[in-house]
Structures are given as C-alpha cells and as structure tokens.
N, C-alpha and C positions, 0 to 999 in steps of 0.2 A: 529409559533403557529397557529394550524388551527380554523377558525371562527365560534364561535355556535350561529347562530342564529334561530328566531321562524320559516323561510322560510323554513327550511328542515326539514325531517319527524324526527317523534320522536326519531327512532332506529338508524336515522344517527348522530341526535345532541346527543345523549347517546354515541354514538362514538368516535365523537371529542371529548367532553367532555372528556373523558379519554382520549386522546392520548394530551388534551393539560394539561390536569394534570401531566402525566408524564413526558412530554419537561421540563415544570415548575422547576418540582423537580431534573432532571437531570439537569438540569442546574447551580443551584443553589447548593453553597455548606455550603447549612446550612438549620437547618429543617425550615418548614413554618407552619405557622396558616392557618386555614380553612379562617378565613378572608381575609387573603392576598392571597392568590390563588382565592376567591372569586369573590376580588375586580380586578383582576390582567388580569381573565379569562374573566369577566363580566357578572356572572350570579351567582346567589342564595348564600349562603351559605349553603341552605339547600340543593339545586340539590350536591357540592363539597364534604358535606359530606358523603352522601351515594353514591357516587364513592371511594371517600376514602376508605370507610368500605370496599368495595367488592375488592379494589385490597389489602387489607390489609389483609384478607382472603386469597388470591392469594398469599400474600407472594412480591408482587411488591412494596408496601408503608411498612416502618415501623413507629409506635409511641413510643418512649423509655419511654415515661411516659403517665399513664393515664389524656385524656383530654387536654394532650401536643400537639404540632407540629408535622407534616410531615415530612420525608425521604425520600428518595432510598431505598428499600429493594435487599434482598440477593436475590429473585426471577428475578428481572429486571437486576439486577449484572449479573446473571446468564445468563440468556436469551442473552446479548450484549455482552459476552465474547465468546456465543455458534454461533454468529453472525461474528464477528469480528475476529475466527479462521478460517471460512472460505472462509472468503479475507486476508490472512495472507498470506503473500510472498513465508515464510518459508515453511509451511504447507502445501497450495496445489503444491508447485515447486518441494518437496523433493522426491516422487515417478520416477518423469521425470529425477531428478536429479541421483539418483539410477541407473536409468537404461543405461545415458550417460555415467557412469563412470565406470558402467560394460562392457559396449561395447566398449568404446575407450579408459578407463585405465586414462583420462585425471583428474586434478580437477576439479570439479564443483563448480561454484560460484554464489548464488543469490543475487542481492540488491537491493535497496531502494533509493532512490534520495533526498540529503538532501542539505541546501542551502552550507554548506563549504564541500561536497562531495560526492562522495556514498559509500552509509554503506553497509556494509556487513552484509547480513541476514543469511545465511547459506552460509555453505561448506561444502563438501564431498573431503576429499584427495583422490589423485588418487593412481592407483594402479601401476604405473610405477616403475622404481629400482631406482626412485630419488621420493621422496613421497615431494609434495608439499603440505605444507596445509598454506589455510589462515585465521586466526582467527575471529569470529563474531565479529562487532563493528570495523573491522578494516574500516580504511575511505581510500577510494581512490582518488589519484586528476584527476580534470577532462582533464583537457591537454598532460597528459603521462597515461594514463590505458584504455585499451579498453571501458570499462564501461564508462569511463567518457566521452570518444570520441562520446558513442552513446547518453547521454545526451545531447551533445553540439549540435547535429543532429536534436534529436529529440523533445528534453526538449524544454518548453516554459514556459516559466520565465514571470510572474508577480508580479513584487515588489510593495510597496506602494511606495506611493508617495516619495520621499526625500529618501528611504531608501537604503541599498548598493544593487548588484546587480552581486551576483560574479559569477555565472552561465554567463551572460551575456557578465560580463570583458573576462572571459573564453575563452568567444567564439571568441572576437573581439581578443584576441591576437593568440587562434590559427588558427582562419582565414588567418592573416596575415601571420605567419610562414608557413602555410601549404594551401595555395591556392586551390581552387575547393577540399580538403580532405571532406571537410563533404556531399557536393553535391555527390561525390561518395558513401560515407556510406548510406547518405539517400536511394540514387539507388539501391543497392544491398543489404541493408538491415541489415548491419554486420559490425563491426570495427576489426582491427588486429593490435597490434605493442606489439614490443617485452617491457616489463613492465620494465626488469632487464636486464644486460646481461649475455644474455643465456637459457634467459625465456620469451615464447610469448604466451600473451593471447587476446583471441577471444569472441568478444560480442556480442549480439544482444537484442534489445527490447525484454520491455513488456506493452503491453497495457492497460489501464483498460477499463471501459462500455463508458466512453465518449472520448475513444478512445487518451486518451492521455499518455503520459511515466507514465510507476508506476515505471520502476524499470528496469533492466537488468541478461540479464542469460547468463553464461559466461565457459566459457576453459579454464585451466592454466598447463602450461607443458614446457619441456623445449622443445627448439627451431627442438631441432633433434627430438624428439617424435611426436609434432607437425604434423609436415611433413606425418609424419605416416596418410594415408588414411582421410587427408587433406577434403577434398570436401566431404567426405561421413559424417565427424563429424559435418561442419557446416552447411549443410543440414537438418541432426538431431536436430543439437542447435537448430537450426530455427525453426522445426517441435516442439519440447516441449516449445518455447518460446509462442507461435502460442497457444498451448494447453492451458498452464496459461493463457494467455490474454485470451482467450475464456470463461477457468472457471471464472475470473472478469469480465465478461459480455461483454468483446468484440465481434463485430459481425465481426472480420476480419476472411477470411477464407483461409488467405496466401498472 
C-alpha cells in the first residue's frame, strides 16, 4: 500500500490516497467502514470519505446501504478483468496459434505452469487425417511431455519453507535418467519426445516481463507427420513463442 504523507504535493497524496483505498478494498473480502480504512490508511476520515464519494460516482466503490460500508464495484471488476485478458495466455497465444496450425496442419497447444503440472490453456486441433485434440485443463507431467521437459529447464521453483517441491523432485529424477538432457533443451531452446506411441510433441518457452517461464507453446502430431518440414515448424514455434513473451513484456528478442 503506497504512503501518503504531508512531504508530497497535494495532487500526488490525492493519488495515493486512492490507489491505497482501492488495494484496501480489493483485498479484503468484505465491505469496510470509512473508519477502518481511515485508521488502516492513516489519515482523516474526512480526506477517505470524499475519495470514497468520487470513485463511488466512478462506479469503482459500491455502498449497498445508505451510510453503510465499502466495496468493490463492478467499475474496478471491470477495469481488472479488461487488464488480466490481456496477459491471459489463451488470448494473446490464440492468433500465433491459428496461424501455426494452418501452416503446418500440427496441434497447437498453449499452457501454464502449475505446481502438480502443466495445464492446458488452449488448443487448436490440427488439420492432419488423424485430428489430435487436447482438452483445456488437461494436466501434463512434467518428466514425459515436452512442455514439462521445458519446465524442468527453464522453471524456477520457490517453495516455502517445509513445503513439497515437485517441480524440483522432477527435475532431480529426470536429471538422473537423462543426463546433460536439459542442458541441451536450455541451449537450443526446445524440447521433443514422443508423449504416446506414435505421437511426438515439440515445446518451447514463454516468458513473462521479468523474464521468467509463464508457460509453454507447443506441436502435437504423430510421429510421421512430424517429420513433415521438421526444422521450418520449430523455427516458427519459436518465432510465436518469442512474440507472446514479448506481448508479456519480455525484452527478449530471440
């Protein structure tokens, strides 16, 4: 929560002032008194209330009852949903994903990195005479799926203190199985193994603004299709992986 104190100009502590109002109330999942955000913020009850009023006009604060407590309004609801679509995986991936699976016929698959695997955010089935598709929410493990291979590569793993650490057991067992395997992924940038038999899919990173895994973009196809113009598809993956990490505010530029 940012600090209003008298050291800064009027127009700035008008500023904070609202934006630590609204932390306040998003935070909290239950309405507040002008008191306790008063007391909470450290200043007036009277400065709280007349910010109240003006985002309550905004449509940012709601009162259900006259003279009552504080909310979230549907304004600020609004506003973070208009935010949060676009850093959404699904959303900015789905154009690059369109266009990989028109041009190489493969599936496309986007996801998200979660401590027991990675989720599936999207897919696109391909266009091949075997139509693969893989459901949203499917989970994949990280020791047998290419996505999970580029987790184990790229992923950094902070658990609390005591707590489990399966990304990391992950890593220590397939280190062990598969010696120097991830030291190559790192290098070149991309993971491959066949998922099923008869089916091999191909992943690579995505990055966010501080430059760390948000997630993977990925090929699925069978083994013979694959093969199909090989080096020109994961070229591309790489090129729209490249793109999304960018729209998340990565500065990589390859």
């Amino acid at each position: 929560m940012p600090t209003v104190t008298k050291t800064l100009g009027e127009g700035t502590q008008s500023v904070l002032l609202t934006v630590a109002i609204l932390e306040f109330l998003a935070r909290e999942k239950r309405l507040i008194s002008v008191t306790e955000l008063a007391k909470t913020i450290g200043t007036s009850k009277s400065r709280v209330f007349r910010h109240l009023r003006a985002l309550l006009a905004c449509g940012y604060v709601v009162q259900p009852e006259t003279g009552g407590h504080y909310g979230v309004g549907v304004g600020l609801l609004a506003l973070c949903r208009s935010t949060s679509d676009r850093h959404d995986l699904g959303i900015i991936a789905a154009p690059y994903m369109e266009k990989l699976c028109e041009r190489f016929r493969h599936s496309v698959i986007v996801s998200r990195i979660e401590p027991d695997g990675v989720h599936v955010v999207k897919s696109i089935s391909g266009r091949a005479s075997i139509v693969l598709e893989v459901r949203h929410g499917t989970i994949l493990p990280f020791e047998t799926s290419a996505q999970g291979m580029i987790v184990l590569a790229f992923g950094v793993e902070t658990p609390s203190k005591g707590a489990a650490n399966p990304i990391g057991e992950a890593r220590t067992r397939f280190v062990i199985g598969n010696p120097g395997a991830l030291d190559s992924i790192r290098q070149n940038g991309i993971a491959s193994t066949q998922m099923r038999r008869g089916l091999m899919g191909v992943a690579v990173p995505i990055f966010d603004a501080n430059e760390r895994l948000a997630g993977t973009l990925a090929l699925l196809n069978t083994v013979a299709e694959m093969k199909n113009r090989r080096e020109l598809a994961e070229a591309a993956l790489k090129d729209a992986a490249l793109s999304v990490s960018q729209q998340l505010g990565s500065k990589r530029s390859g």
